[in-house]
C-alpha positions in Angstrom: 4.5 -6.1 16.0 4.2 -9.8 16.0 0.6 -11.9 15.0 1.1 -15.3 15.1 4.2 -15.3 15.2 5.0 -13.4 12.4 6.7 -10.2 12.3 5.6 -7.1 10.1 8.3 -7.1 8.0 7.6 -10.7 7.0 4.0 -10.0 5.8 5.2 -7.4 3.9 7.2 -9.9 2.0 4.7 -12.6 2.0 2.3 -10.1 0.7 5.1 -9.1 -2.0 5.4 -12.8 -2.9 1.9 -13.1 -3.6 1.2 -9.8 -5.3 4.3 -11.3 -7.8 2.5 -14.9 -8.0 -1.2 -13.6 -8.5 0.4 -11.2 -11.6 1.7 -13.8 -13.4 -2.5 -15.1 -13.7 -3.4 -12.1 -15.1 -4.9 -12.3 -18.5 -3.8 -9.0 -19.8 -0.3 -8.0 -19.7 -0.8 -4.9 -18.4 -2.6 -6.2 -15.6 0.4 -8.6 -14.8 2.7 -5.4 -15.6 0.7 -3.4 -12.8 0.1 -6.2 -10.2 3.6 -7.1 -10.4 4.6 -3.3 -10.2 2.6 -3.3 -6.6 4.6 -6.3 -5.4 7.7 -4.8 -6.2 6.9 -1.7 -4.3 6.3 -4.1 -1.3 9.5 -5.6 -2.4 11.2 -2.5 -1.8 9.8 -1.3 1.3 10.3 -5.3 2.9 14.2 -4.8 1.6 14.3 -1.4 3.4 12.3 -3.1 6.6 15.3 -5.6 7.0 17.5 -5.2 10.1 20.3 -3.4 8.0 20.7 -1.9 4.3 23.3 -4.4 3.6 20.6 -7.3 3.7 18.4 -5.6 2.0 20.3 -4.1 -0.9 19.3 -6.8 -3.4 15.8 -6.9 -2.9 15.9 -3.5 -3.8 17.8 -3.0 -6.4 16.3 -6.2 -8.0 12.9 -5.0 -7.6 13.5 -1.0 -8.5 15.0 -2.5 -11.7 12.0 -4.9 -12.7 10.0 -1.7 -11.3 11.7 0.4 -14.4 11.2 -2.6 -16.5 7.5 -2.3 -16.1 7.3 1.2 -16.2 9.3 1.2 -19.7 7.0 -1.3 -20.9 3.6 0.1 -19.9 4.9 3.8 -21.2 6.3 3.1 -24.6 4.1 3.8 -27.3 3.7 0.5 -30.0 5.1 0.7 -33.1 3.6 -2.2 -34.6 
């Protein structure tokens, strides 16, 4: 599926980018903790969209591990 010349898999990853840029203007860091969550979902399914796993690998892994970065984050209870 092409619009403009742009496949599908790239507006998943232009939407990623963004979803990644617009988090870091939250005001609250769990909002920038959830947005950025979202765009590393899209991250993962544009890394699995690529033409073949071994190009997309890194997006993945990168992203899954910021993913459980967030998660950790947002789930731990403050001590202070």
């Amino acid at each position: 599926m092409e619009l403009f010349g742009i496949t599908g898999t790239e507006y998943v990853g232009y939407l990623a980018s963004l979803m990644v840029l617009i988090s870091f203007t939250m005001r609250t860091i769990k909002g920038l903790r959830l947005l950025n969550m979202a765009g590393c979902i899209l991250f993962v399914l544009y890394g699995f969209l690529m033409p073949n796993l071994r190009i997309g690998l890194p997006i993945i892994i990168a992203n899954v591990a910021i993913f459980a970065v967030n998660t950790y984050y947002l789930m731990r209870k403050r001590t202070s």
